[in-house]
PyMOL Python script that loads the backbone (N, CA, C, O; Angstrom):
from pymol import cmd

cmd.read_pdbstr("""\
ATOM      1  N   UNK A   1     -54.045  37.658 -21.919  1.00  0.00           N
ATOM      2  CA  UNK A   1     -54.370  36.716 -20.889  1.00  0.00           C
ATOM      3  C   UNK A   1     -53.708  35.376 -21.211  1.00  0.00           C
ATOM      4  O   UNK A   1     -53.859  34.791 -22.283  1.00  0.00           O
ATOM      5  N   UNK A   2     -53.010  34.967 -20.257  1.00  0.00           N
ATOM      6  CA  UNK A   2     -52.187  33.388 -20.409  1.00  0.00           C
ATOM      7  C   UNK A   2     -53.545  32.432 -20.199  1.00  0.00           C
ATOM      8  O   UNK A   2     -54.479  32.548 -19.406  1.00  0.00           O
ATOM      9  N   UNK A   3     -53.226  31.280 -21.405  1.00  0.00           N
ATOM     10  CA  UNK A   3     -53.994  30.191 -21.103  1.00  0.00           C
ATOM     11  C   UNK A   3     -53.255  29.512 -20.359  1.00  0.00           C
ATOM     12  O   UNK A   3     -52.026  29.558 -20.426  1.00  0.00           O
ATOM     13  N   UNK A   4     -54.100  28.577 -19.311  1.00  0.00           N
ATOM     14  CA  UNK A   4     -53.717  27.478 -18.343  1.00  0.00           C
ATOM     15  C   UNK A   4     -53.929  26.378 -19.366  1.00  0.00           C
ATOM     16  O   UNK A   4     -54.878  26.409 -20.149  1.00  0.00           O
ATOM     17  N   UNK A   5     -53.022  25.399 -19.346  1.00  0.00           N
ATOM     18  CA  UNK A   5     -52.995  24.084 -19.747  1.00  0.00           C
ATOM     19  C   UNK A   5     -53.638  23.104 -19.356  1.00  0.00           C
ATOM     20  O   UNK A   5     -53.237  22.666 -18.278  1.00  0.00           O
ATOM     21  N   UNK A   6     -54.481  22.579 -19.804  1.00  0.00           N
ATOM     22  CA  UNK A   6     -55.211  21.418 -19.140  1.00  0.00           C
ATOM     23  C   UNK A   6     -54.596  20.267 -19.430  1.00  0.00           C
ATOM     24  O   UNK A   6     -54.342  19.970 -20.597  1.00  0.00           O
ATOM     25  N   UNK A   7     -54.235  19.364 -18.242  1.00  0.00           N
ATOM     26  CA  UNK A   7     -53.640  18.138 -18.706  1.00  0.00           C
ATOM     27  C   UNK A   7     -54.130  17.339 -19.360  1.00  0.00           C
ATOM     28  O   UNK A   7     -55.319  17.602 -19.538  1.00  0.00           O
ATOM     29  N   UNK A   8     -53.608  15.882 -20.142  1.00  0.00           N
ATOM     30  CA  UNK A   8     -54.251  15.533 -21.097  1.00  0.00           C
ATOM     31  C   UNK A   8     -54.994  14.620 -20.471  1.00  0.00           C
ATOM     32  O   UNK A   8     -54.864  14.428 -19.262  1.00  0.00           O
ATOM     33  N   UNK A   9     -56.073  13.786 -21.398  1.00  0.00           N
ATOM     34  CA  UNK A   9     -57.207  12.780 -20.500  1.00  0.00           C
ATOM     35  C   UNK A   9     -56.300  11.650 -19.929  1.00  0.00           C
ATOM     36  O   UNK A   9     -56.716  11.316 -18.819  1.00  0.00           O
ATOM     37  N   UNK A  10     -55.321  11.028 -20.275  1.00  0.00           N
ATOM     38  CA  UNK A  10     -54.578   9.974 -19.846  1.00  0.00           C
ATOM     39  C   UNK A  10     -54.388  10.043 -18.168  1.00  0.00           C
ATOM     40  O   UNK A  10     -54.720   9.248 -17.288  1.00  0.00           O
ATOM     41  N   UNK A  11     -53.622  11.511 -18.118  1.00  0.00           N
ATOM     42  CA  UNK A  11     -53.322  11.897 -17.099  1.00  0.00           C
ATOM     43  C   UNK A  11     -54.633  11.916 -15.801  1.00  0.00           C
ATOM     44  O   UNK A  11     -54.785  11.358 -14.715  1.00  0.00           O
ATOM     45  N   UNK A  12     -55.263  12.704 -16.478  1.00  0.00           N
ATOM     46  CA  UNK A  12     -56.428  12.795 -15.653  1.00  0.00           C
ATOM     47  C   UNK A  12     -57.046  11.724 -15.109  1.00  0.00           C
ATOM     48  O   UNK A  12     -57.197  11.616 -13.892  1.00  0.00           O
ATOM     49  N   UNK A  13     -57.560  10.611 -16.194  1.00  0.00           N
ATOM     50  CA  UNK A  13     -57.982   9.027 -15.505  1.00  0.00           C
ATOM     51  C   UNK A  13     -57.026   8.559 -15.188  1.00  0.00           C
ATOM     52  O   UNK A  13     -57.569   7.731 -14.457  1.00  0.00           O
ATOM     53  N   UNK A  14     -56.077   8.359 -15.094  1.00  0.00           N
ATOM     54  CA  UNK A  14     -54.832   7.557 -14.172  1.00  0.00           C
ATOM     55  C   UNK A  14     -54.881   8.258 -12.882  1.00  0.00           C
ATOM     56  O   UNK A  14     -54.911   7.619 -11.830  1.00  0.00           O
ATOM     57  N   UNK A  15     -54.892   9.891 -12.921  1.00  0.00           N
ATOM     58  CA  UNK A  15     -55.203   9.904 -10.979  1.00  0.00           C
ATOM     59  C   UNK A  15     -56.066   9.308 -10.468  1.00  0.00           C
ATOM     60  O   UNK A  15     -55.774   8.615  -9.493  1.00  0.00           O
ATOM     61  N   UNK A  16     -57.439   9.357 -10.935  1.00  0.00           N
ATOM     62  CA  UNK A  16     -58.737   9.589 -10.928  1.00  0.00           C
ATOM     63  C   UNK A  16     -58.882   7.820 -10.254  1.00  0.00           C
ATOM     64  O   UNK A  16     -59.657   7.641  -9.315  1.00  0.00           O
ATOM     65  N   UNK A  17     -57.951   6.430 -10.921  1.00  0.00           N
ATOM     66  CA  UNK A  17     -57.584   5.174 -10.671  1.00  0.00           C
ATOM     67  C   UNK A  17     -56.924   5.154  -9.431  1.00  0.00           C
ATOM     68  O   UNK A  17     -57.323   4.654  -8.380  1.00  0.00           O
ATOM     69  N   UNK A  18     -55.718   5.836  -9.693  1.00  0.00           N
ATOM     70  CA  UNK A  18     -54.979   6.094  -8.330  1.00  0.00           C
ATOM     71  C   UNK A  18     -55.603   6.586  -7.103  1.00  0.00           C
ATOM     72  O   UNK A  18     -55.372   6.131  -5.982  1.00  0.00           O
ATOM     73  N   UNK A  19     -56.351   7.473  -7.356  1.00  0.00           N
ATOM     74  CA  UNK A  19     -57.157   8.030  -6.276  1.00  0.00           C
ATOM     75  C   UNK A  19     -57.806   6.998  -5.647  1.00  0.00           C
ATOM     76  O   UNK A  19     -57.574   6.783  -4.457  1.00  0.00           O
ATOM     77  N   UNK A  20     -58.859   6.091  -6.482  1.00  0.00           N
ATOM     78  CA  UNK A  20     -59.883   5.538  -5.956  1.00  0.00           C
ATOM     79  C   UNK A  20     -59.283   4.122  -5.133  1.00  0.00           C
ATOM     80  O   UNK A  20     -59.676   3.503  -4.144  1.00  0.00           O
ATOM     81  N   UNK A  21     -58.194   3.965  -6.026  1.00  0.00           N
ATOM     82  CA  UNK A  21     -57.549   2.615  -4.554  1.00  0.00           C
ATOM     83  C   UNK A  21     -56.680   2.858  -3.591  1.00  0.00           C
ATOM     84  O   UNK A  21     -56.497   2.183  -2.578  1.00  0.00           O
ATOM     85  N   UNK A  22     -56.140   3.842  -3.921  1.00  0.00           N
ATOM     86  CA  UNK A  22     -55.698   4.746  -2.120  1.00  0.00           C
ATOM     87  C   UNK A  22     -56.791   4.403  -1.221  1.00  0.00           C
ATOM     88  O   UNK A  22     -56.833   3.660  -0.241  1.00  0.00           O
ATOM     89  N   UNK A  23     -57.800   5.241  -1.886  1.00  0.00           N
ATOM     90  CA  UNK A  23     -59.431   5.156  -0.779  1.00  0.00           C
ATOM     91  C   UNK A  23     -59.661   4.116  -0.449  1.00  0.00           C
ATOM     92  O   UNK A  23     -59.768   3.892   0.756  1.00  0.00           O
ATOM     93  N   UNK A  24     -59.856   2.874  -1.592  1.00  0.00           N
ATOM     94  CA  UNK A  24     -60.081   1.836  -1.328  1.00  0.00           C
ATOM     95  C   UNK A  24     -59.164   1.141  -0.683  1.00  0.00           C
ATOM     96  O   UNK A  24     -59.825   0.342  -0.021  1.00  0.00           O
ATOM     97  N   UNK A  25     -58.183   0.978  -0.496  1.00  0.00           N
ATOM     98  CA  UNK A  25     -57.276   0.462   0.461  1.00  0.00           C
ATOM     99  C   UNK A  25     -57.408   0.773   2.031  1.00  0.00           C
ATOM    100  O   UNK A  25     -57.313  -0.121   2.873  1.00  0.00           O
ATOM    101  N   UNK A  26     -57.670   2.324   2.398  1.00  0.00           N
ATOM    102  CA  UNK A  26     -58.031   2.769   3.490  1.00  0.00           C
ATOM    103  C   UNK A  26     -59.470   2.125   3.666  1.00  0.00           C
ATOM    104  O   UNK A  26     -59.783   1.712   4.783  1.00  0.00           O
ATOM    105  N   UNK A  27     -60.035   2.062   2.991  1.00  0.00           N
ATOM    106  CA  UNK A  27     -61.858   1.819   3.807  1.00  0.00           C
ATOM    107  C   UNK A  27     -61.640   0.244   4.362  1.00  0.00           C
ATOM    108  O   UNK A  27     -61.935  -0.122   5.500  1.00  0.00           O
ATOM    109  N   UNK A  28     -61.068  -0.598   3.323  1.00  0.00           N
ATOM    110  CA  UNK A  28     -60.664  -2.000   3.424  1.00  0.00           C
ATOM    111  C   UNK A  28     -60.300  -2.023   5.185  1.00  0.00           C
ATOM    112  O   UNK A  28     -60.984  -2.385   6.143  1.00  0.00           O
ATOM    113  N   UNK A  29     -59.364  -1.646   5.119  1.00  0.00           N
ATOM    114  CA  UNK A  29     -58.412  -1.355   6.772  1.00  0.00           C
ATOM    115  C   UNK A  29     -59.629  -1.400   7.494  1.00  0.00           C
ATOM    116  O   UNK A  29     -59.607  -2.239   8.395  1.00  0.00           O
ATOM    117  N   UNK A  30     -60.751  -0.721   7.378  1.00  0.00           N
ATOM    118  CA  UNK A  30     -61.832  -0.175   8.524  1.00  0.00           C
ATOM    119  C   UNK A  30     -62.926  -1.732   8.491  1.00  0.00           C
ATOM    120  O   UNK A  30     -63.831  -1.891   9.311  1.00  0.00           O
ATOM    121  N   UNK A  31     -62.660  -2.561   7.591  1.00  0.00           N
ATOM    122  CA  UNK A  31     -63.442  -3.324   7.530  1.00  0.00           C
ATOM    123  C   UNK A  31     -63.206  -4.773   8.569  1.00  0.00           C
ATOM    124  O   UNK A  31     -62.240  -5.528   8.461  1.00  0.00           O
ATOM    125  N   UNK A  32     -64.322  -4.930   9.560  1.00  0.00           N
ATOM    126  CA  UNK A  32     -64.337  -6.013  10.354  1.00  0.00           C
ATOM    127  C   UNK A  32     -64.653  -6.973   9.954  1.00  0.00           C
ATOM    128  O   UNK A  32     -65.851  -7.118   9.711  1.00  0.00           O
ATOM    129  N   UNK A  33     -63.621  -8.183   9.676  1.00  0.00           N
ATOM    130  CA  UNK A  33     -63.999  -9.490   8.939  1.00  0.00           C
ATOM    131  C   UNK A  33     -64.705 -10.806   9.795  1.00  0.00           C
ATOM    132  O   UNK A  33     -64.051 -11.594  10.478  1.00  0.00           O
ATOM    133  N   UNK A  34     -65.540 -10.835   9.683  1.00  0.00           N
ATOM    134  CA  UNK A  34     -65.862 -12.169  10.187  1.00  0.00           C
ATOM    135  C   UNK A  34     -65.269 -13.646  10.306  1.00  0.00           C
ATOM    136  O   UNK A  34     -64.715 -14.332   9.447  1.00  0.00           O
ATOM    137  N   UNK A  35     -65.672 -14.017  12.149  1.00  0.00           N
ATOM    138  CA  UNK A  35     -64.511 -15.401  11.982  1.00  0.00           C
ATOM    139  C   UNK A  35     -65.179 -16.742  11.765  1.00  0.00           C
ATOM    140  O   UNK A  35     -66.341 -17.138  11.864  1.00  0.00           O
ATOM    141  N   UNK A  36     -63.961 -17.329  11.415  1.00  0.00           N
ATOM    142  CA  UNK A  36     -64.710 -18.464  10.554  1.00  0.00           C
ATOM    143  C   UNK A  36     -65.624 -19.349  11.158  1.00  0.00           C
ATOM    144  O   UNK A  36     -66.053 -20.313  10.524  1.00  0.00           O
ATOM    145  N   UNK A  37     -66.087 -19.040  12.734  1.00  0.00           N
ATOM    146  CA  UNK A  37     -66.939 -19.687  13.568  1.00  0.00           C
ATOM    147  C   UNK A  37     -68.511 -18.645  12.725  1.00  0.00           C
ATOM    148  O   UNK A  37     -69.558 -19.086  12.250  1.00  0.00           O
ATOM    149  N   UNK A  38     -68.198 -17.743  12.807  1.00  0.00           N
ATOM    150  CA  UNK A  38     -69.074 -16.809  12.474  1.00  0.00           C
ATOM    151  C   UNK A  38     -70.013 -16.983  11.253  1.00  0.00           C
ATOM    152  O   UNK A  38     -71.236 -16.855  11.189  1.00  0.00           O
ATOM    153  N   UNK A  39     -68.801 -17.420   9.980  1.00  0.00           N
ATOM    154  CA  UNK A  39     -69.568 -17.800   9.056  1.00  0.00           C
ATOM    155  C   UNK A  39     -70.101 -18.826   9.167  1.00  0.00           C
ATOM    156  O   UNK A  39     -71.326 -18.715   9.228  1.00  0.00           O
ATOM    157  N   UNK A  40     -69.559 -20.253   9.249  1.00  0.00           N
ATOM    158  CA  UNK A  40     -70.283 -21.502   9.901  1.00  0.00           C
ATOM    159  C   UNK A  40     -71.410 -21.306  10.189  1.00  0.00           C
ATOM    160  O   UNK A  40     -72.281 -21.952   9.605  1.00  0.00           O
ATOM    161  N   UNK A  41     -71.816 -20.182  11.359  1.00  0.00           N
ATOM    162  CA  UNK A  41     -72.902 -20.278  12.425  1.00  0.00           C
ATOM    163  C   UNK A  41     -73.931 -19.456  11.282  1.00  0.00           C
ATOM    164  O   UNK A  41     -75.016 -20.023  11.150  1.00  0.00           O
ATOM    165  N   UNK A  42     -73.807 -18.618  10.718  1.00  0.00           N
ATOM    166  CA  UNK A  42     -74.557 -17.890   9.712  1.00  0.00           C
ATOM    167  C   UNK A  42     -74.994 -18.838   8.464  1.00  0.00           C
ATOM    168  O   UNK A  42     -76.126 -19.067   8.038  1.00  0.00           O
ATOM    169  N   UNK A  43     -73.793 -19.291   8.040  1.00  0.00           N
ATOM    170  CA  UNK A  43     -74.177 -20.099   7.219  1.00  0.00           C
ATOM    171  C   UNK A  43     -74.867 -21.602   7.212  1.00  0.00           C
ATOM    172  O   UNK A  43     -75.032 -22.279   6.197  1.00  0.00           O
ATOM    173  N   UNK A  44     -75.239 -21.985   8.571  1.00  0.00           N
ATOM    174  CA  UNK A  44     -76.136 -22.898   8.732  1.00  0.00           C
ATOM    175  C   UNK A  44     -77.392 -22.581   9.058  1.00  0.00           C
ATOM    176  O   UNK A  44     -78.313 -23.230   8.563  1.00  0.00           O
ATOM    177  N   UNK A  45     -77.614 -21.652   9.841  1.00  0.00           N
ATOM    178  CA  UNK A  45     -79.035 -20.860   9.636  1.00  0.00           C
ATOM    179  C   UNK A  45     -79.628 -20.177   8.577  1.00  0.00           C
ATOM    180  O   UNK A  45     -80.826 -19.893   8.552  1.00  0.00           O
ATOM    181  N   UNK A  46     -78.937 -19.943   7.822  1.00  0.00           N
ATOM    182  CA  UNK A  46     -79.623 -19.936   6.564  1.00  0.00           C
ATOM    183  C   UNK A  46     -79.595 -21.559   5.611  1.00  0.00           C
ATOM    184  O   UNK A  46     -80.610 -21.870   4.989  1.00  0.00           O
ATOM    185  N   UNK A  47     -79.040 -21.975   5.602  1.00  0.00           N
ATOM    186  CA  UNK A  47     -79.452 -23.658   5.073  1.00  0.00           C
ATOM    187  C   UNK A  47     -80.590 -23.803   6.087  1.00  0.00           C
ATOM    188  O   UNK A  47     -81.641 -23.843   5.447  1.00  0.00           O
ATOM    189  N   UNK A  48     -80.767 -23.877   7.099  1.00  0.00           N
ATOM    190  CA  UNK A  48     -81.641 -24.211   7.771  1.00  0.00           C
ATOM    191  C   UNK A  48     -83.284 -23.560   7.496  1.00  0.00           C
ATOM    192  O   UNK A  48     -84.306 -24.176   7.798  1.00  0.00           O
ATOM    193  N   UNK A  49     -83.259 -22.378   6.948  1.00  0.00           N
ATOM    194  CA  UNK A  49     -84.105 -21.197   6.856  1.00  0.00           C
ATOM    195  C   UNK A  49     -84.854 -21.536   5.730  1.00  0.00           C
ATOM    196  O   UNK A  49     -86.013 -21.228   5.452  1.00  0.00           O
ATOM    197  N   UNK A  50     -83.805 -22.407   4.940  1.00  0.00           N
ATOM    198  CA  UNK A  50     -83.861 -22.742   3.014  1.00  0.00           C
ATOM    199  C   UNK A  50     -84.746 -23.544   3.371  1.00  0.00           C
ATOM    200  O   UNK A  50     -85.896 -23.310   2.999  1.00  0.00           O
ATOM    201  N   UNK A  51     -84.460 -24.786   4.239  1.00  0.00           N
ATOM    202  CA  UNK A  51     -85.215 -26.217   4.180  1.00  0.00           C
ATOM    203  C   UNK A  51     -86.020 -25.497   4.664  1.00  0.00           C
ATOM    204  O   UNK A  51     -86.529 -25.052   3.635  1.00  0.00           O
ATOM    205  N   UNK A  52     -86.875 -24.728   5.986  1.00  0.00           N
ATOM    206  CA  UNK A  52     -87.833 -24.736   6.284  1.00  0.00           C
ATOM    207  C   UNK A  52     -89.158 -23.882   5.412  1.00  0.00           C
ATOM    208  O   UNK A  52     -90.374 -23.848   5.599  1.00  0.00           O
ATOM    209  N   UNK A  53     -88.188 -23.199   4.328  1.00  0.00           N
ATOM    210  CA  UNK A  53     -89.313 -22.303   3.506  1.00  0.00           C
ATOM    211  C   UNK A  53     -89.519 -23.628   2.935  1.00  0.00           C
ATOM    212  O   UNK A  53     -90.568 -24.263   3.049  1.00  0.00           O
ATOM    213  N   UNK A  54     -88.553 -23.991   2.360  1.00  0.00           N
ATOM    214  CA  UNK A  54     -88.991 -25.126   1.110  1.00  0.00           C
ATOM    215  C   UNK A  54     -89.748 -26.145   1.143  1.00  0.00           C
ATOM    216  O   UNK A  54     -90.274 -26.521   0.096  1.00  0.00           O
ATOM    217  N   UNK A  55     -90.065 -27.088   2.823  1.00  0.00           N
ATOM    218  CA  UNK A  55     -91.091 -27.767   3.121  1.00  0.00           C
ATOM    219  C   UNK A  55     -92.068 -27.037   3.322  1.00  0.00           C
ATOM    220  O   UNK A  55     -93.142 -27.559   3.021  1.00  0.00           O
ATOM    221  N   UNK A  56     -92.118 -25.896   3.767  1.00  0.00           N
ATOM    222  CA  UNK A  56     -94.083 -24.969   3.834  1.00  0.00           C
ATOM    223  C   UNK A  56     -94.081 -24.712   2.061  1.00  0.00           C
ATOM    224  O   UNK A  56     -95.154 -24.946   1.504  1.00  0.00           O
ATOM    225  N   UNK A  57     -93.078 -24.310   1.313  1.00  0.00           N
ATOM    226  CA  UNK A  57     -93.782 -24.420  -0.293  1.00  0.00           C
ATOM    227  C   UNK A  57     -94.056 -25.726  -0.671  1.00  0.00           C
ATOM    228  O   UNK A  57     -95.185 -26.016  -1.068  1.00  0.00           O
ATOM    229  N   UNK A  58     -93.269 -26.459  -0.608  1.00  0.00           N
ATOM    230  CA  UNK A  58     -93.629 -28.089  -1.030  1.00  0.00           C
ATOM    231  C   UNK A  58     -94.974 -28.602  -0.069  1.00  0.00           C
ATOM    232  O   UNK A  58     -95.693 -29.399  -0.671  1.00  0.00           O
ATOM    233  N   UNK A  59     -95.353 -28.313   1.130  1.00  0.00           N
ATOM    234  CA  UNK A  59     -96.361 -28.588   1.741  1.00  0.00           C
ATOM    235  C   UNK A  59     -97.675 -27.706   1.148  1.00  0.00           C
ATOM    236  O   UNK A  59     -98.763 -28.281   1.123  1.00  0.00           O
ATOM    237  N   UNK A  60     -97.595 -26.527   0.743  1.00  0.00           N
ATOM    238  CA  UNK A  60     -98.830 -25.766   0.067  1.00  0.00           C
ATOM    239  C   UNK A  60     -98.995 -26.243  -1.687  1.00  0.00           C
ATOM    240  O   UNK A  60    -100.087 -26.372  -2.241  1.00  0.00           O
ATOM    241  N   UNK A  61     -98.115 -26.381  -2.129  1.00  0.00           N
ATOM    242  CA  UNK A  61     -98.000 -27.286  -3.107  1.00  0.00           C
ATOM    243  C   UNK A  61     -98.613 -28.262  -3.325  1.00  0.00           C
ATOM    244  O   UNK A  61     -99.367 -28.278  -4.298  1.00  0.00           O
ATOM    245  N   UNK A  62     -98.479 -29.422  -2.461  1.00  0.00           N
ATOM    246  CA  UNK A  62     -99.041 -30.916  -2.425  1.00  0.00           C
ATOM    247  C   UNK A  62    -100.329 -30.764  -2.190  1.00  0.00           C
ATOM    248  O   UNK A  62    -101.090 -31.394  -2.925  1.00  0.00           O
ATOM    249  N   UNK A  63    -100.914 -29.899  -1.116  1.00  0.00           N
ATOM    250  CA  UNK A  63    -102.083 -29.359  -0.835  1.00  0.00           C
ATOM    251  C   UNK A  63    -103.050 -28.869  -1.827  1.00  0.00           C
ATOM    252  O   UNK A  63    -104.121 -29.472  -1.900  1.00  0.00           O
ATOM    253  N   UNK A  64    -102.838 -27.880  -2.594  1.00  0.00           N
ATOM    254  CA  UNK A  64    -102.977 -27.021  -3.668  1.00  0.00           C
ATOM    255  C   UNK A  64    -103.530 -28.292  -5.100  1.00  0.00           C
ATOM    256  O   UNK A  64    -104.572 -28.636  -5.657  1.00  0.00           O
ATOM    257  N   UNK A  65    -102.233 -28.569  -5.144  1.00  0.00           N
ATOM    258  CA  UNK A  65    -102.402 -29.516  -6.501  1.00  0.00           C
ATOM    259  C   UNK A  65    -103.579 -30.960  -5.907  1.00  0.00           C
ATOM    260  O   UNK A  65    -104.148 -31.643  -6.759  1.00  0.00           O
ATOM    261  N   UNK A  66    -103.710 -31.134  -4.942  1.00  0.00           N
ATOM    262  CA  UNK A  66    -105.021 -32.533  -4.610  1.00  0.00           C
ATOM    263  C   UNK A  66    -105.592 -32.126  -4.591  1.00  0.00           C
ATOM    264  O   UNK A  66    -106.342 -32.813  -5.284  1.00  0.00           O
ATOM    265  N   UNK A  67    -106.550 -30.695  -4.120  1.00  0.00           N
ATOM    266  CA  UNK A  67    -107.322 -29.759  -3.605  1.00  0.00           C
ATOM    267  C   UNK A  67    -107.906 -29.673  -5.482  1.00  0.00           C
ATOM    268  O   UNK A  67    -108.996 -30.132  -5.822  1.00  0.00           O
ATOM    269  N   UNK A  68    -107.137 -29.151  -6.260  1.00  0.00           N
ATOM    270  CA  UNK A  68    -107.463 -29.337  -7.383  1.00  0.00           C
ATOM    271  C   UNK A  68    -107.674 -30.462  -8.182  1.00  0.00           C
ATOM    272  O   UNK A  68    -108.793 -30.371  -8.689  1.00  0.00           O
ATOM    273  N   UNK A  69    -107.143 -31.399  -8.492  1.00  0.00           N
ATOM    274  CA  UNK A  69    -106.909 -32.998  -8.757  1.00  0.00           C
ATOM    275  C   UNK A  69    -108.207 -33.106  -8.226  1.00  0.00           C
ATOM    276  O   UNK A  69    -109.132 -33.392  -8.987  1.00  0.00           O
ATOM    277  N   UNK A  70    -108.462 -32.864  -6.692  1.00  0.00           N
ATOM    278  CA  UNK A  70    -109.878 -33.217  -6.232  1.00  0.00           C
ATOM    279  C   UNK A  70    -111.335 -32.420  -7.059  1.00  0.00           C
ATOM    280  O   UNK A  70    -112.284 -32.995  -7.591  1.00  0.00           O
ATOM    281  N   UNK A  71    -111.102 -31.026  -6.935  1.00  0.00           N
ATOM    282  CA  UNK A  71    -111.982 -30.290  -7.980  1.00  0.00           C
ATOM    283  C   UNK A  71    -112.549 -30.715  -9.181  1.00  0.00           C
ATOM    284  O   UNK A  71    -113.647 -30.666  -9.735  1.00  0.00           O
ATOM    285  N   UNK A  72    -111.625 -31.074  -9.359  1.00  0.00           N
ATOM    286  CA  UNK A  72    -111.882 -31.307 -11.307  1.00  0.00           C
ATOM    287  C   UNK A  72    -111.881 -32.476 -11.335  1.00  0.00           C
ATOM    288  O   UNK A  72    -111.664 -32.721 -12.522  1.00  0.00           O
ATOM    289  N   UNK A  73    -112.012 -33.718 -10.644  1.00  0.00           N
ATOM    290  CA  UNK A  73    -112.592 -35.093 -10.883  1.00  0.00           C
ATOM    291  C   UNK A  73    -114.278 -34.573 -10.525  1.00  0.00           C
ATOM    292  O   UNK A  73    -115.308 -34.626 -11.197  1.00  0.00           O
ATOM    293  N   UNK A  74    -113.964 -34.038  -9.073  1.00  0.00           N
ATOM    294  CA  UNK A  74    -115.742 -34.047  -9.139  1.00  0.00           C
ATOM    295  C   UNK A  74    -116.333 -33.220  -9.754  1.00  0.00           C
ATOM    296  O   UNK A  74    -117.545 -33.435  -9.717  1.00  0.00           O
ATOM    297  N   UNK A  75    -115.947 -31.997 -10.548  1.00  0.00           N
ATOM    298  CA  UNK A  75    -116.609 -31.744 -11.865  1.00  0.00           C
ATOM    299  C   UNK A  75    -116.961 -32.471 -12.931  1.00  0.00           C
ATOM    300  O   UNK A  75    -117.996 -32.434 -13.597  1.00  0.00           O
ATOM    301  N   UNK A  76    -115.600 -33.415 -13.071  1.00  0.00           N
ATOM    302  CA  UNK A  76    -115.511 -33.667 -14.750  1.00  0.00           C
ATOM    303  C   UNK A  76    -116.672 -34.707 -15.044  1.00  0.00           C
ATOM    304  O   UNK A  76    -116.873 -35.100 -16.193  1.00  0.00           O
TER     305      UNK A  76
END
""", "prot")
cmd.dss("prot")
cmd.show_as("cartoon", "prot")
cmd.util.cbc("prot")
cmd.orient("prot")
């Protein structure tokens, strides 16, 4: 019975590289990029999204900490 040769590992991970950015080159192609109005508009609603969490935490915060401050004077 003839043995088949297996190529060596070099060979093998260098397709295996080659392969995967062929692919990746093709999927790229399929990809719809956003225009720069697009990001703008995205990216100010989320700044916008930021400030409004961050004043309801800073507002439960300020709340929270007097609420306590208040507690513990009229305990102490």
């Amino acid at each position: 019975m003839a043995e088949v040769k297996k190529e060596n590992w070099f060979k093998r991970t260098w397709g295996r590289v080659c392969k995967y950015f062929r692919e990746l080159k093709s999927e790229l192609k399929k990809v719809v990029w956003s225009t720069p109005q697009q990001v703008l508009k995205n990216t100010l609603i989320v700044v916008a999204c930021v400030l409004v969490v961050g004043v309801f935490i800073w507002a439960f915060d300020f709340a929270a900490q007097f609420l306590i401050t208040t507690l513990i004077n009229a305990f102490h």
